[in-house]
N, C-alpha and C positions, 0 to 999 in steps of 0.2 A: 850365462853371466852377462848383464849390464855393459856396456859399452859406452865410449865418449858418444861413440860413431853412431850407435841405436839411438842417443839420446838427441842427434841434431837432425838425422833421419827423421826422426820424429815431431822434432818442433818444425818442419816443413810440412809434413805428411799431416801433420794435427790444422796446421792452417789452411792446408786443403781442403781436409772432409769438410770442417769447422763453417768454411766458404759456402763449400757445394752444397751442405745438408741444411743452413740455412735461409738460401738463395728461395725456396718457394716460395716462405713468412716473410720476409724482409720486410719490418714495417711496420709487420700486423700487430695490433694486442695482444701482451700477452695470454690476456683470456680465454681470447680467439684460440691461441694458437694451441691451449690446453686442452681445450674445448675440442679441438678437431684433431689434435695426435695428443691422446692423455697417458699412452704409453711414451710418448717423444718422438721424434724426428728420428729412427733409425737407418733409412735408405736413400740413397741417393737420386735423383731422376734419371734413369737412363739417356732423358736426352742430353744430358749432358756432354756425352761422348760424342756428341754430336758439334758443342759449342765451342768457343772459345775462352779462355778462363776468365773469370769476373777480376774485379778492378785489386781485389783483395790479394790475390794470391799472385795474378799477373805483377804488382808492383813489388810484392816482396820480392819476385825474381830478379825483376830489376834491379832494386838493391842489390841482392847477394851475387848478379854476375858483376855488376860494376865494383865492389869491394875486391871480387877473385881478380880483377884485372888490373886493380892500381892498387890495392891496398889503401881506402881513402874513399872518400866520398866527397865529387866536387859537382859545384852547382852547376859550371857548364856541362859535365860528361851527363848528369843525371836530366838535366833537361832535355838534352840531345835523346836521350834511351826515351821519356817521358814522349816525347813529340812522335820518333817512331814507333810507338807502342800504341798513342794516340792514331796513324794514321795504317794501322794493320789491325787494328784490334778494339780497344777502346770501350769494352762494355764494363757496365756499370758505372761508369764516372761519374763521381758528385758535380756537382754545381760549382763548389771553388776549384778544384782540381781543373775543371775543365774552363773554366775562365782565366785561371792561369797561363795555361798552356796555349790559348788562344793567342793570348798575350804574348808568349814563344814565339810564335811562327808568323806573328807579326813585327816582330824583329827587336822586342824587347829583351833588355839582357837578363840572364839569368837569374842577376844578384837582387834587379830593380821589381820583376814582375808580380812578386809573391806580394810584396810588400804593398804595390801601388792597387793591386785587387782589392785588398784588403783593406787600406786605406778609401778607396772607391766606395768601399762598401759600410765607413763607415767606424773603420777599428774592431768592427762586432764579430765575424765571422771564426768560428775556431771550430772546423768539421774533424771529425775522425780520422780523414783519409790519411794523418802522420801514423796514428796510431794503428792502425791495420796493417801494414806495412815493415813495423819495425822488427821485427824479431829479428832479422839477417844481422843487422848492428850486431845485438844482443850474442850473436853464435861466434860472431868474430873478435869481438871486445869484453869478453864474459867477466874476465878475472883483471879490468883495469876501469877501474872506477870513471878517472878524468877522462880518459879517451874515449869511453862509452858514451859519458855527458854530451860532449864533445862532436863525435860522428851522428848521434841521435839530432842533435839541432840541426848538424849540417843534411840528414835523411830528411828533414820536415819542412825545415825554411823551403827547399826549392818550393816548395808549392802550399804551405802555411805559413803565415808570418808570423800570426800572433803565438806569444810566448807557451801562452797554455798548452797549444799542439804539442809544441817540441818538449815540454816538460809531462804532458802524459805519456807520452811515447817514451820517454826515459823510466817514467813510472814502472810501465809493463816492460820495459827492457831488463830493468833490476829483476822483477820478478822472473823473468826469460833465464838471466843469467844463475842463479841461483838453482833453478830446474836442471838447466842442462848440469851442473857439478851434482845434481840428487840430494840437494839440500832446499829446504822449506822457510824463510825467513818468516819473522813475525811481520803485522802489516803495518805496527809501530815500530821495528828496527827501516822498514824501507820507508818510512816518512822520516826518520830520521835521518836518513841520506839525502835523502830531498830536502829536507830543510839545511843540511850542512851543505846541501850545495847552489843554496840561493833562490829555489825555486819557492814561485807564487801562493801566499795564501789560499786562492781557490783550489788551486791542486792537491795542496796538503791536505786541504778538507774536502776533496774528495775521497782521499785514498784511506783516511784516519776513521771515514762513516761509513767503509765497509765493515771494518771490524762490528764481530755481534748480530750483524742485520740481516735480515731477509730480503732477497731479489725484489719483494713488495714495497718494501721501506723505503730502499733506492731510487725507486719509482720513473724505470728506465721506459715506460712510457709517454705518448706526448708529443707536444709539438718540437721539444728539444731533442726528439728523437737520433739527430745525426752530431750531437753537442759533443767534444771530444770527451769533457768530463766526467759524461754521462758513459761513455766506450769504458775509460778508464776503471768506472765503478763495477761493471758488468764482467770485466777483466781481474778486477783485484776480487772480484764475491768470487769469483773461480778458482779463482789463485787460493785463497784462505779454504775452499773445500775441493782440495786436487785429489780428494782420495775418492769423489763420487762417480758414478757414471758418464761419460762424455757424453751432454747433450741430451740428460736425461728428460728433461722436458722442457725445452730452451725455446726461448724469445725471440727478442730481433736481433739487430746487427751486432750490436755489443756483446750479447751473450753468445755469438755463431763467433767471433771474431777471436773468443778467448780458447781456439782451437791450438795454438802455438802453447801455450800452457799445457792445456792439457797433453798432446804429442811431446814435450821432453819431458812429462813425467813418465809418459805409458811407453816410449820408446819402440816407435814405430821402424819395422825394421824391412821395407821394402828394399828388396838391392839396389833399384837405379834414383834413389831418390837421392842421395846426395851426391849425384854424380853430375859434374857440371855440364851444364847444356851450351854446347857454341852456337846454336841456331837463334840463341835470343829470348826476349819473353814474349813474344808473339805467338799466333798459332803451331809453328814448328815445336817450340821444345812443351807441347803437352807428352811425349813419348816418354819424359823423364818420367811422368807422373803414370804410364801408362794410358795415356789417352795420345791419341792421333786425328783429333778430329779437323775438320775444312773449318774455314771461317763461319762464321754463326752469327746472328742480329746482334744489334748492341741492345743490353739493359736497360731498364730501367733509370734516369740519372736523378739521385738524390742530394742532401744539401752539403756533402762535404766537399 
């Protein structure tokens, strides 16, 4: 029998594999990546166990131990976890993420940093890296609309400022939340909460042109490659076929990201996986996940 506990097990355990299996492609066309696993992405790299967790799953930790310890999500505590995490670990970080943080430990305040990157940059930037990240929100605020809204901007503002982030990442949070209770919402009742709760035209028509379409149509290749909207689309096409294979023959990031979906449907049931790690999101607590490995190169950094 189905459990709360299989199902939140799972929406971690789903954002692991989801990461790790696909950390090879990151990138690639999807062509490419057909092309060369036309059965899919089934195994992991062994060396993995060797590495340190990528930027994906390391941060959603972070989230979910700073939630276990204040019940809240605040910009200083999340900055402080972000800078140590930064300075033990640090692979894969995008490009805004990691010019934010720069900005940290140069003694900018928590509230000012996100914003003034951003503004640097032009107003333009809205990378992914809220939206990878949030499911933790999602497992703790499942069955309260306002407060999900709510904790999801305060998850993203530290290190996005622009609005889109924080309202994708509430997008796939809905979806999150609705999994873990074993319920499948239509992908016009969740635009409808998005739009009852003030969010952006471009988001809504992000989430409204999933419905009906094919991963083609979407057209999650590209130079917009690390666009949050584009994560979001990648996310909600998974969402709308949660009954197919995990990663049956999957993309880039956005479609590797929508691993947290898939695990609170399939309800992944590792025993130490939702057991809380006091060692941190750094190299120490991979033993939650079964991994123990020493520190490892950092990644690749892309543009979120």
């Amino acid at each position: 029998m189905t459990t709360l506990r299989d199902r939140y097990r799972g929406t971690l355990l789903g954002l692991a594999v989801g990461n790790t299996l696909g950390l090879p492609v990151e990138s690639w066309p999807s062509g490419e990546i057909r092309r060369r696993y036309p059965q899919g992405i089934r195994e992991i790299d062994p060396l993995e166990l060797k590495l340190p967790w990528d930027d994906d799953l390391a941060q959603a930790v972070i989230l979910a131990e700073a939630i276990l310890e204040h019940d809240t999500l605040r910009n200083d505590d999340l900055a402080a976890r972000l800078m140590l995490w930064f300075e033990s670990n640090g692979r894969g970080m995008g490009s805004q993420t990691r010019a934010v943080i720069s900005a940290l430990r140069q003694g900018m305040l928590p509230s000012e940093a996100a914003r003034l990157v951003w503004e640097r940059d032009g107003g333009q930037p809205a990378g992914n890296g809220a939206v990878m990240r949030c499911a933790p929100v999602a497992m703790r605020w499942a069955r309260d609309r306002v407060k999900l809204l709510e904790e999801t901007e305060n998850s993203s503002r530290v290190t996005h400022h622009d609005p889109r982030c924080s309202w994708s990442a509430f997008a796939v949070n809905l979806a999150v939340a609705e999994a873990l209770t074993g319920r499948t919402a239509s992908i016009d009742s969740i635009a409808n909460t998005l739009e009852t709760s003030d969010v952006g035209p471009h988001t809504l028509h992000a989430v409204r042109d999933v419905a009906g379409h094919s991963l083609e149509h979407l057209r999650l290749d590209g130079s917009a490659v690390g666009f949050t909207l584009k994560a979001i689309s990648g996310r909600r096409h998974r969402y709308q076929r949660s009954g197919s294979r995990c990663h049956s023959g999957s993309s880039s990031r956005r479609e590797r990201d929508s691993g947290s979906l898939d695990g609170a449907y399939r309800q992944g049931r590792p025993a130490h996986l939702a057991r809380r790690s006091s060692a941190g999101s750094g190299n120490r607590s991979r033993r939650d996940l079964g991994f123990s490995p020493p520190r490892g190169p950092k990644h690749t950094v892309d543009p979120r």
